[in-house]
C-alpha positions in Angstrom: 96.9 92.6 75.5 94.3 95.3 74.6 90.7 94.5 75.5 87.7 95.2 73.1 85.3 97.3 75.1 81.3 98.0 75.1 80.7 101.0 76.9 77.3 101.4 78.2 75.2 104.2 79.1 73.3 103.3 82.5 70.0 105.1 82.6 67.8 104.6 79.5 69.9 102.2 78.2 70.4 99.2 80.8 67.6 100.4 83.1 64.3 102.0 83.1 64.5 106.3 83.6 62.6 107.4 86.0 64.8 110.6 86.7 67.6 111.0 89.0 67.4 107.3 90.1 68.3 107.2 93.9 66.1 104.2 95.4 67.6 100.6 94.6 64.1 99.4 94.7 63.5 101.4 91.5 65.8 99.7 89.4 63.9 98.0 86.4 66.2 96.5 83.9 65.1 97.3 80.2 63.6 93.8 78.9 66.5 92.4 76.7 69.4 94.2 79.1 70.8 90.8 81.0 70.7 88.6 77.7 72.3 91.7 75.8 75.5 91.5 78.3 75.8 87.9 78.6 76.1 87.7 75.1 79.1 90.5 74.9 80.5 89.3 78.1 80.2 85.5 76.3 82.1 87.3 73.1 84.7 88.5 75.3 83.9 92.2 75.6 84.4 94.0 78.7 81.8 96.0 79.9 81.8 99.7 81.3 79.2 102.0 82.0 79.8 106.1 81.0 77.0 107.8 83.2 76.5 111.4 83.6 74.6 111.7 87.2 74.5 115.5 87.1 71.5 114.8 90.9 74.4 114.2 92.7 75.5 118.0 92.1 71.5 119.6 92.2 71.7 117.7 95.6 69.0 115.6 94.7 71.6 112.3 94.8 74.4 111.0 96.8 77.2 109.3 95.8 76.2 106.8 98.3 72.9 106.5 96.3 74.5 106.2 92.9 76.5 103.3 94.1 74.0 101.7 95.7 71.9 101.6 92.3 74.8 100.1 90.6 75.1 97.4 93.0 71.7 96.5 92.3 71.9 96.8 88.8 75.1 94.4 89.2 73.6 92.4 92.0 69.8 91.8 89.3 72.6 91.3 86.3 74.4 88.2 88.5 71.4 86.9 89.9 69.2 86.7 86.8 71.8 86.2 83.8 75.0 85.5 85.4 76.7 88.5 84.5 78.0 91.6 85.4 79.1 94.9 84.6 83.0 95.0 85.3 83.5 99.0 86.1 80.8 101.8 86.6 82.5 105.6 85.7 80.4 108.7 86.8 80.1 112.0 86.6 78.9 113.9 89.1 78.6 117.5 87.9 76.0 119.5 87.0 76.1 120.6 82.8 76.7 124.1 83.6 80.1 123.1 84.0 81.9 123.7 80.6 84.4 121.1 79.6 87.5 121.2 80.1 87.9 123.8 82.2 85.8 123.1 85.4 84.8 119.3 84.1 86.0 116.4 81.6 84.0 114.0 82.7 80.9 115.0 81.9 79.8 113.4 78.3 80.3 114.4 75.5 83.5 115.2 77.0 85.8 111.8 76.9 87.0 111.8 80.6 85.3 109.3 81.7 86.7 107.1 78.7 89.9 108.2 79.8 89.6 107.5 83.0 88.7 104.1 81.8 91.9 104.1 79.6 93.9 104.4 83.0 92.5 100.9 84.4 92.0 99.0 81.1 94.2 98.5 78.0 91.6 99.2 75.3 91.4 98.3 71.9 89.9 101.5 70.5 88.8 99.9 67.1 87.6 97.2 68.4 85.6 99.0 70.9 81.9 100.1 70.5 79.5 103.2 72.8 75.9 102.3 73.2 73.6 105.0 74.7 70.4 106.6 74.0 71.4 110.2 73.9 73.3 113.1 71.9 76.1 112.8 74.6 76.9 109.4 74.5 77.1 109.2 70.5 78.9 112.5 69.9 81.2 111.3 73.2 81.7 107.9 71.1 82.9 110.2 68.2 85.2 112.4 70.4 86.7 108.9 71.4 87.1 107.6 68.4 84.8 104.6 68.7 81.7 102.8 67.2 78.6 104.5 68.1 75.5 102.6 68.9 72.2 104.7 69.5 69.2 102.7 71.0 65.8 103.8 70.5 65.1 103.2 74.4 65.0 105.8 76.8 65.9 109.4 74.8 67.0 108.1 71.7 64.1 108.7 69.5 63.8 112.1 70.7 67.6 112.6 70.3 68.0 111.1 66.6 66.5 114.4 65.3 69.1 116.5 67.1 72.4 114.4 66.1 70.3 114.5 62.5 70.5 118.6 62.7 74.1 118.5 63.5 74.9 116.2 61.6 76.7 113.6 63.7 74.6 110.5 63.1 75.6 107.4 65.3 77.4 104.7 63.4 74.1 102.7 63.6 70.8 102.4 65.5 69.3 99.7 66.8 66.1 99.1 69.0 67.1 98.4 72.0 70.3 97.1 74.3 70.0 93.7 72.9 69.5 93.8 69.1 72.7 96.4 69.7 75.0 93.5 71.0 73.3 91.0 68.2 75.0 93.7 66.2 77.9 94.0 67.9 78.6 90.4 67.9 77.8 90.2 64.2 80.6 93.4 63.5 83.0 91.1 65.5 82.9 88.2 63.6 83.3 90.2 60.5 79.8 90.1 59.1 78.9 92.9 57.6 75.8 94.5 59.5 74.0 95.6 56.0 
């Protein structure tokens, strides 16, 4: 049976950026970001992080090291909240790469989504993208799904951008956690106006 889906951006939108995260140590969770999953994961959505890690190709991370930082982010989510992220997708290359043809992964290319697609029976319209940049809203669009932008990390900076091409999210919220209030609210049929 399909699954609805909330498919997270990691940095700037579950944790803290400090740029090219590598040191588990590092990871602060955005205030809001455990109650924010519990209550999807409580309303039955799985969860899946979309991350470009573009380090790991500037050879300035590992894959090692981007693991490691989501087993912390996994291992603060379980201890503090009692929840978890169910999959973490990555890309690894560096934007130079031009989609399709040497990457598809990369957002706002939808490979990752696919790749997501190949493990979980997804129910696209009931499915929503929450990130804090041009890539993971216009990836959202290229998928076909609900866009969320949060005003954490990039996002203010990147409203003006999607504002200039014209490819406004679906909505904005603050942060992580008024986005699943919202997400919660769109579930049950409310309307969000």
């Amino acid at each position: 049976m399909p699954v609805p889906v909330v498919f997270l951006d990691r940095d700037g939108t579950i944790n803290y950026d400090p740029g090219y995260l590598k040191d588990p140590r590092d990871v602060k969770l955005i205030e809001g970001t455990g109650a924010a999953l519990k209550l999807l994961k409580d309303a039955g959505f799985t969860l899946l992080v979309v991350s470009n890690q573009s380090g790991i190709a500037r050879g300035l991370i590992t894959d090692d090291q981007v693991v490691s930082i989501h087993e912390k982010i996994n291992n603060l989510l379980e201890k503090y909240y009692s929840v978890h992220i169910d999959r973490f997708f990555y890309c690894p290359h560096h934007e130079s790469f031009s989609p399709p043809s040497e990457c598809d992964c990369r957002k706002p290319a939808t490979g990752l989504f696919m790749q997501a697609m190949s493990e979980y029976e997804i129910d696209l319209e009931k499915s929503f993208m929450v990130g804090d940049s041009q890539a993971d809203i216009l990836a959202a669009h290229n998928f076909g799904i609900t866009s969320i932008l949060v005003n954490t990390g990039n996002g203010r900076e990147h409203i003006s951008v999607l504002q200039e091409q014209n490819k406004m999210p679906k909505f904005t919220c603050s942060n992580l956690y008024e986005s699943a209030k919202l997400i919660i609210k769109l579930k049950s049929g409310v309307s969000a106006c």
